[in-house]
VOGU-3710 file (C-alpha; in Angstrom, 3 decimals, decimal comma):
1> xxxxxxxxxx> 132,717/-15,694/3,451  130,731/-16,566/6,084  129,369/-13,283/7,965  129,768/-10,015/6,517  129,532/-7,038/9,532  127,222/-4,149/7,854  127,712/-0,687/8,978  125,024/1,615/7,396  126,497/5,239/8,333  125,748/9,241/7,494
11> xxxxxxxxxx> 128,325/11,251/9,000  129,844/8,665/11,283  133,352/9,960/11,631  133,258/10,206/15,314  131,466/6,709/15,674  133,128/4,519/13,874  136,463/4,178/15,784  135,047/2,804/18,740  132,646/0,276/16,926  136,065/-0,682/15,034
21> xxxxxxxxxx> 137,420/-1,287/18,420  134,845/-3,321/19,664  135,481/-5,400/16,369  138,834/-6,002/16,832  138,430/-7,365/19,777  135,623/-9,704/19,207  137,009/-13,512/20,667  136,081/-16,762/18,743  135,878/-20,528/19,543  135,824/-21,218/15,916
31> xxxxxxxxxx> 137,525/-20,432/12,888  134,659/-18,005/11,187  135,521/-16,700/7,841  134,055/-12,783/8,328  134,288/-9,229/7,193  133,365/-5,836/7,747  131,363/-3,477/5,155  131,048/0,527/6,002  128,472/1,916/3,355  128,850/5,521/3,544
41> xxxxxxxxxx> 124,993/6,760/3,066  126,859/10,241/1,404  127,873/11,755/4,561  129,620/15,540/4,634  132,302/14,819/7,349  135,330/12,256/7,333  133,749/9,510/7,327  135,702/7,985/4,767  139,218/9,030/5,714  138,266/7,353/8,720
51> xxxxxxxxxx> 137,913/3,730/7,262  141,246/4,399/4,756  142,706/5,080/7,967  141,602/1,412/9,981  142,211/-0,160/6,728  146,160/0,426/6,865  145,963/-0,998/10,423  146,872/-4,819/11,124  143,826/-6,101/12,552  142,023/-4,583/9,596
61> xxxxxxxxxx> 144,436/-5,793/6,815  142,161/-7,238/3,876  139,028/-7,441/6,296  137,441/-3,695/6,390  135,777/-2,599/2,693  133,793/0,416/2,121  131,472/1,179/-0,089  129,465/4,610/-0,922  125,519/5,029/-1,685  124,739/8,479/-2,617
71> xxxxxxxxxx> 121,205/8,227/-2,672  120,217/9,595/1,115  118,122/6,918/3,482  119,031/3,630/5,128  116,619/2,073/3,299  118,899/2,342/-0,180  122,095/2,208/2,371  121,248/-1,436/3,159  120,670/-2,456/-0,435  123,534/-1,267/-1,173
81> xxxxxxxxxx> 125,039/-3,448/1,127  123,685/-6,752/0,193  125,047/-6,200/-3,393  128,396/-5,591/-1,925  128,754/-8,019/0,506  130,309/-11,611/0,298  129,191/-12,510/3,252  126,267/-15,693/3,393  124,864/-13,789/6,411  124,747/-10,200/6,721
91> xxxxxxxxxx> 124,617/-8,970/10,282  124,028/-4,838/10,341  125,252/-2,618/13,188  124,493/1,075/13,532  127,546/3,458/13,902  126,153/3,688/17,574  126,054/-0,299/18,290  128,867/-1,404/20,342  128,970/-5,460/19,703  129,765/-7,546/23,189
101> xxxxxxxxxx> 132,801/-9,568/22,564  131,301/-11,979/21,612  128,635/-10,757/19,112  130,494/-12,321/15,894  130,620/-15,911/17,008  126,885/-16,082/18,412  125,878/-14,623/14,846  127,738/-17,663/13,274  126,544/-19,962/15,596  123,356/-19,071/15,373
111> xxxxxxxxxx> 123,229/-19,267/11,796  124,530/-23,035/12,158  121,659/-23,956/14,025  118,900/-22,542/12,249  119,604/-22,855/8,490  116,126/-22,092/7,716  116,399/-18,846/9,595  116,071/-15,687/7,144  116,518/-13,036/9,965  117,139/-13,007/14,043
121> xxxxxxxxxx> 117,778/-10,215/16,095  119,943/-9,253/18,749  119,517/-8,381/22,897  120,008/-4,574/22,847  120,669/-2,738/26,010  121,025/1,171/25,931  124,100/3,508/26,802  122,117/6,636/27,894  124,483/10,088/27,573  121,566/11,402/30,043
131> xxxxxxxxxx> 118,965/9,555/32,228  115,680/8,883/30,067  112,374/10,482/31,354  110,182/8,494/33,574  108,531/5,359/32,155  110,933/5,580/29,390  110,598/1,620/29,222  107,340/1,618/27,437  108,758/3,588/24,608  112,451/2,274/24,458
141> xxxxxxxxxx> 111,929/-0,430/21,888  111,715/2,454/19,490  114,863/3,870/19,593  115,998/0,355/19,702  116,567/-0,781/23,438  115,030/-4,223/23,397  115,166/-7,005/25,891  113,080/-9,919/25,076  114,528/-12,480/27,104  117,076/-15,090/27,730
151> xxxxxxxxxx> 115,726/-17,535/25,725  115,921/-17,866/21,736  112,601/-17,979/20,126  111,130/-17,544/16,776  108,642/-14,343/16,422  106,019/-15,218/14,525  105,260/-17,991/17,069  104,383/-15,380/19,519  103,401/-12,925/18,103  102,682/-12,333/13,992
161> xxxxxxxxxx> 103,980/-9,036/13,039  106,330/-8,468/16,002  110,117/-8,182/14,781  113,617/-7,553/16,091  115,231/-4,154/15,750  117,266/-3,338/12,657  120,228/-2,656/14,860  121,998/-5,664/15,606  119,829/-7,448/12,888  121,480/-10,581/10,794
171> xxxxxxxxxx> 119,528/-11,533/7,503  120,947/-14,337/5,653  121,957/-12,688/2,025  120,050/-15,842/-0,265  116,829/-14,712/1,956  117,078/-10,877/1,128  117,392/-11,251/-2,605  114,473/-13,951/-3,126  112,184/-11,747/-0,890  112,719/-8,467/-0,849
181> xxxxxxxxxx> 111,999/-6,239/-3,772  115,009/-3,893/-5,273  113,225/-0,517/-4,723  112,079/0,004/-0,875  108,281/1,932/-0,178  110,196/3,633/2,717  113,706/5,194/2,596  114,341/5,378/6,094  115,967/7,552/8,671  117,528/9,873/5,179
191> xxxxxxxxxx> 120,602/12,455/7,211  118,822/13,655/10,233  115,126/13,150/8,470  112,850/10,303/10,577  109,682/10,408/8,059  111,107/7,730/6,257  111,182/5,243/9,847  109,900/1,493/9,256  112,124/0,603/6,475  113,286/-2,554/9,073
201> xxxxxxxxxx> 109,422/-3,786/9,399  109,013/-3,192/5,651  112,015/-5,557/4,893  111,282/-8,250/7,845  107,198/-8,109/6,580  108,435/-9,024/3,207  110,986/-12,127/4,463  107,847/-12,806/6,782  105,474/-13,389/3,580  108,037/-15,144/1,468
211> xxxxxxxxxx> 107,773/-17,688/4,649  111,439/-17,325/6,414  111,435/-17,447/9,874  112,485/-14,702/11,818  114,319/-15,449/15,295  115,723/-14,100/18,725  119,067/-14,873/19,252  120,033/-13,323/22,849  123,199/-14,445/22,580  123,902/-11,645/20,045
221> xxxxxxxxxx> 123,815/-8,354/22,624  125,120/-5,144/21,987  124,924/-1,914/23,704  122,955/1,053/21,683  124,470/4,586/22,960  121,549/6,813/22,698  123,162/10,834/22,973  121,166/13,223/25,101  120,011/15,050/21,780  117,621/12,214/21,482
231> xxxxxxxxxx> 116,485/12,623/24,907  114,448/15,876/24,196  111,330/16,408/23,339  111,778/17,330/20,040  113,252/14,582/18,522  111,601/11,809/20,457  108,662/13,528/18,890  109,298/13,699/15,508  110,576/10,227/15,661  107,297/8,759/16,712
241> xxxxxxxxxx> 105,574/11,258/14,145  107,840/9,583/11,443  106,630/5,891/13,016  103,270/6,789/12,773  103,440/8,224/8,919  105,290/4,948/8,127  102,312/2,548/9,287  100,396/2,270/6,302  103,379/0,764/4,285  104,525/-1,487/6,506
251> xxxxxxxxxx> 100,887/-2,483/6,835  100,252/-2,889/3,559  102,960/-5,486/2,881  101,197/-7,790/4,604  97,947/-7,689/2,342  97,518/-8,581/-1,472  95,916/-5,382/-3,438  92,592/-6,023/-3,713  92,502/-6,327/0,280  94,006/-3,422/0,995
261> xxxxxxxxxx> 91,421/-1,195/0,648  89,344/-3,085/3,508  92,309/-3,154/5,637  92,852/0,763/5,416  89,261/1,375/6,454  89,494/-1,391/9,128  92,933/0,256/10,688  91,234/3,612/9,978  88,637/3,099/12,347  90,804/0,893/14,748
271> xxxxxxxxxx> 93,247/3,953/14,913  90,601/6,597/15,918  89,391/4,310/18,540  92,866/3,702/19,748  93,516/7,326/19,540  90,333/8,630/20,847  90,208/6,179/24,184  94,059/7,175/24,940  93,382/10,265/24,661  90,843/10,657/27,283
281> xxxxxxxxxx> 92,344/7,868/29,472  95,547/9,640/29,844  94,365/13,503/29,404  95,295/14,277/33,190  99,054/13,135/32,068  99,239/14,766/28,641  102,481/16,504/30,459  104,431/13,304/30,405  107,063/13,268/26,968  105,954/9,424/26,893
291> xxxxxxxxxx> 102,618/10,031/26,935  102,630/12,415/24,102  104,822/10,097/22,414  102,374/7,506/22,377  99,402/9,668/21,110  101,885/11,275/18,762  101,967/7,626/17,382  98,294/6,919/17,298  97,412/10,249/15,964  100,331/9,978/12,995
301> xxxxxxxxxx> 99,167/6,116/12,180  95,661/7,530/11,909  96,871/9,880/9,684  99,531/7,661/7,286  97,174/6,682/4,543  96,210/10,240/3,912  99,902/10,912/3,978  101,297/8,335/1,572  97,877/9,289/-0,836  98,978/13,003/-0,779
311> xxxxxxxxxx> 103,620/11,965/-1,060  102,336/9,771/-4,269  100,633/12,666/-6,029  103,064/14,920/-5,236  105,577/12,802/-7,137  102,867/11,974/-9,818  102,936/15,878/-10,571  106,592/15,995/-10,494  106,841/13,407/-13,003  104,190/15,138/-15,167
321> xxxxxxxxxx> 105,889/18,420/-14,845  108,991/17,190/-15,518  107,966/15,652/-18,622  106,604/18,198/-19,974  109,634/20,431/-19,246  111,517/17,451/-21,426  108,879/17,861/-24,239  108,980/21,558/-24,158  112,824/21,934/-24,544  112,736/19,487/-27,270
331> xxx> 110,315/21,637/-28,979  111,656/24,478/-28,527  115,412/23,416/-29,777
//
């Protein structure tokens, strides 16, 4: 199999169809041997019925499998997905990607020309269900509206720990299993939970250090429909909270152990400046949503090693507690 189609979902019932659609239609100049994978990430509404239901369809017939991970984030969805798939490369939409037309052959194509390619992203315009705020641009590469030009080009060349989007992202499968380790450090968006955001970065830092390249195909575009429930305050909020919490472990990948310490005081420090200069710079427009989420961001990154320090020694004492419970009922049978 040449491309597998990954579509991490939680409660995408209502989704799916019209990403199906768009798959059905896709148009080829070649004859591309490809597939589509729906990992269900344990979702509560019909998710599944939904695939049986395109699988007994003709344009589906032997091409649409589905596969279930019960443990919650996309993080553990997407490993899932590369031991299931068949596919060499693995190219992931979100149950709220729409794929142009074309999307399937200028993954393959791609992949022909740049065998040494581990990863390469995808244009992403947004479908808005409501207009965004004002100067919505400088935050839109966060909920995954990109647009880095018309020309391919390979990321670390520019710039050394930017990365594409995990929508619309293709990794080849031999890359992902010599580079990235089995058990993730973040779990990622888990139901509706963002704390776990970054799990993307975390996986494209670790193909980074293992030496693949990591490319911009803008050939590959899709359309990301962004509902107005994540136009409001409160969730553009917590995402960029959840960012920020997630920047010491994507951080962290890039450093061997006995650095690490010198690069959390060295961020530390960087962050407050960051934080404090913003701050003051932009006080008079504190009223603007993207101005408070960008010193949500600095103020949460600040604040991510103290996080991650206090999440491991919360499950340290669950672990110890939990033992003990063991040892205590064996004692007490």
């Amino acid at each position: 199999m040449d491309i597998t189609v990954v579509i991490c979902t939680y409660d995408g019932a209502s989704r799916l169809p019209n990403v199906f659609n768009r798959l059905a239609d896709q148009v080829f100049t070649a004859d591309i041997a490809w597939n589509i994978l729906v990992v269900d990430n344990n979702s509560q509404d019909q998710t599944a019925q939904v695939v049986r239901q395109y699988q007994g369809q003709p344009d589906f017939a032997d091409k649409l499998q589905y596969a279930f991970e019960p443990k919650q984030g996309l993080a553990f969805a997407r490993r899932c997905a590369v031991q299931a798939a068949s596919g060499e490369l693995l190219a992931f939409l979100d149950d709220d990607n729409l794929p142009d037309l074309g999307w399937v052959q200028a993954v393959y194509e791609f992949g022909q020309q740049h065998p040494e390619a581990g990863a390469y992203g995808s244009q992403i315009i947004g479908g808005y269900e409501v207009d965004p705020p004002p100067d919505f641009e400088r935050i839109a590469c966060f909920l995954a509206v990109i647009d880095r030009g018309s020309q391919p080009f390979r990321y670390d060349l520019l710039d050394r720990w930017l990365f594409p989007a995990g929508a619309g992202l293709v990794v080849r499968r031999r890359a992902w299993l010599t580079a990235v380790p089995r058990q993730p450090k973040l779990s990622g968006v888990s139901a509706q939970a963002l704390t776990g955001k970054g799990e993307d970065i975390e996986t494209l830092s670790y193909l980074r250090k293992a030496g693949w390249p990591i490319w911009h195909n803008p050939k590959m575009q899709i359309e990301h429909m962004i509902g107005r429930d994540r136009m409001t305050p409160g969730y553009l909020l917590a995402l960029f909270q959840g960012v920020g919490l997630s920047r010491y472990h994507t951080r962290m990948v890039r450093f061997r152990p006995w650095q690490q310490p010198l690069a959390v005081v060295a961020y530390g420090l960087n962050d407050l400046r960051c934080w404090l200069q913003y701050y003051m710079t932009h006080f008079s427009q504190r009223s603007s949503i993207v101005i408070q989420c960008e010193l949500t961001l600095r103020y949460y990154s600040l604040l991510s090693p103290f996080y991650s320090f206090f999440q491991r020694l919360a499950n340290l004492i669950d672990q110890v507690w939990a033992a003990g419970w063991s040892v205590a009922q064996v004692d007490s049978s």
